[in-house]
N, C-alpha and C positions, 0 to 999 in steps of 0.2 A: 633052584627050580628052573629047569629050561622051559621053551614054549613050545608046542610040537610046532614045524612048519605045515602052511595051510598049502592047499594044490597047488599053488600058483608060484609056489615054493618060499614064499615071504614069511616070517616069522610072525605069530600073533602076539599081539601086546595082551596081560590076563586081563579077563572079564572084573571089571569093577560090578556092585550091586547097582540097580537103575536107581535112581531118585524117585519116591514116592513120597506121598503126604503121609503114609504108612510110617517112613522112617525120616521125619523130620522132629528135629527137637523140640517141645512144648515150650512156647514163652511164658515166663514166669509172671504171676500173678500181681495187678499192683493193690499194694491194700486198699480196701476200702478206706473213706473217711464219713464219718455220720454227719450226717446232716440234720442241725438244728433246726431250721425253717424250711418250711417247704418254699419248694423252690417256685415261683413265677416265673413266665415266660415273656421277653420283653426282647425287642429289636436289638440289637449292637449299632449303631448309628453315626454317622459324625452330626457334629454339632449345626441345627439348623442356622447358618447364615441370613435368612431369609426373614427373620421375625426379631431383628434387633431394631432398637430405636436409639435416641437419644436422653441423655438421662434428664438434661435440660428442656424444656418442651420449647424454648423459641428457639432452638438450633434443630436443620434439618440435617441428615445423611443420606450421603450416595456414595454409591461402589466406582471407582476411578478403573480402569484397565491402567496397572502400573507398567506393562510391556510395550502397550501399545505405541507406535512410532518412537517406537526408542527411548519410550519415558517421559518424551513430551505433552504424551496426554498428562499425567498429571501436574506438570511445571502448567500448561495452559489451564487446568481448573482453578491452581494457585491460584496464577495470576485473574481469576475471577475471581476468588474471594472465599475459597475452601482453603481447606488445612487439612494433617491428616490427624485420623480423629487417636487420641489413647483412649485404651482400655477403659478405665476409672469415668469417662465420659459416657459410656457406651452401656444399657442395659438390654434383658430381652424383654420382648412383651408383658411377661408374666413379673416385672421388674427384677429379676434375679443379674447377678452380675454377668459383664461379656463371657462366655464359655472362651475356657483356657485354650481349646483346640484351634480358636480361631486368633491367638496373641501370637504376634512371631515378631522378634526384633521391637516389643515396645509398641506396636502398634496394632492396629486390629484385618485381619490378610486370609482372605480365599483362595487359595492357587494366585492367578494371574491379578485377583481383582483387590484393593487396597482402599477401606473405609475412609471416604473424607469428612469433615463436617463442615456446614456454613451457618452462619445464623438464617432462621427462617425468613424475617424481610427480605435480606438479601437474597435467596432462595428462589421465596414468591415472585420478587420482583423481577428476575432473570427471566419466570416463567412468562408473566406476563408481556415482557417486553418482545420475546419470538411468538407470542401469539398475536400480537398487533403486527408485527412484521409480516406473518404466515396471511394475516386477514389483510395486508394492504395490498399482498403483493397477489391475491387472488379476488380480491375486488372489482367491481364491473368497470367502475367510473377510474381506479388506479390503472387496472390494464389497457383500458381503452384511452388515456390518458399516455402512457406509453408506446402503445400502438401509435396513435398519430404522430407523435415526437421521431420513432424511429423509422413512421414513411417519410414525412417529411424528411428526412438525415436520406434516405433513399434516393430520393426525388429530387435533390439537393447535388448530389453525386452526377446524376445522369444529366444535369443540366435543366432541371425542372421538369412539368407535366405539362406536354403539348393541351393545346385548348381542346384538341377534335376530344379526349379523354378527360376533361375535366367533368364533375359529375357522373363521372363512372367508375372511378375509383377511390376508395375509400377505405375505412377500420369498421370491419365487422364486428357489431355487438349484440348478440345474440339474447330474446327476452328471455326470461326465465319460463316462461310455457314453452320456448323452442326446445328446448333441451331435452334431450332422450334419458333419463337418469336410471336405465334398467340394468 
């Protein structure tokens, strides 16, 4: 079968039929399967990290950043008196065992963050030691205690405080009515 040539004097390639949904092959059907229970409708989820304890109640837990500076966050928690916690340690709230999604290599691991444990004294006590530090170093009587220490280290430098300025200069300590707390 030739092509007849078109005006232009070119040969026509034949006419195929156009693609239509008309002339597409029906996919084949997959069989049903019966269904014994009806079915509930329920989330697909990962496993809450967020509502694990310890299974011991005097040990507390926290989430270390294992990447963090290179790893050294958690070498410096060590060295404070964490560990990293296993599985078998570790329940959820509802006391049920660590969720499997959250075990990788032995231990209990969210992406980047890696369960420690410490006992709770030790714990406690960490906390309360940066809240006395937090309270000394923003106390009236500690900063103004500071303050005169580092004019004096000032005034020391420059060769002392002429007399015509003496009683003029001084560490500002502000009553607690001055204070605009808005």
């Amino acid at each position: 079968m030739s092509t007849p040539p078109n005006p232009t004097g070119q040969t026509q390639a034949p006419s195929s039929p156009a693609i239509t949904s008309a002339n597409l092959p029906t996919p084949a059907k997959a069989p049903s399967v019966p269904v014994e229970e009806p079915i509930v409708a329920k989330p697909l989820v990962d496993a809450d990290f967020t509502k694990l304890r310890a299974k011991n109640p005097l040990m507390s837990i926290y989430f270390g950043n294992r990447i963090a500076n290179n790893g050294m966050r958690i070498e410096d928690l060590k060295s404070r008196g964490f560990r990293i916690a296993v599985p078998d340690e570790i329940v959820t709230w509802e006391g049920k065992p660590c969720p499997t999604g959250l075990i990788k290599d032995g231990h209990v691991q969210r992406g980047d963050l890696l369960l420690l444990i410490i006992p709770k004294k030790d714990y406690i006590g960490q906390l309360k030691y940066n809240e006395q530090q937090a309270y000394q170093r923003v106390s009236k009587a500690a900063t103004t205690a500071a303050g005169r220490d580092e004019l004096g280290k000032a005034l020391k430098e420059v060769g002392g405080l002429p007399a015509r300025y003496r009683g003029k200069i001084g560490v500002y300590s502000p009553n607690p009515g001055d204070l605009d707390n808005s």
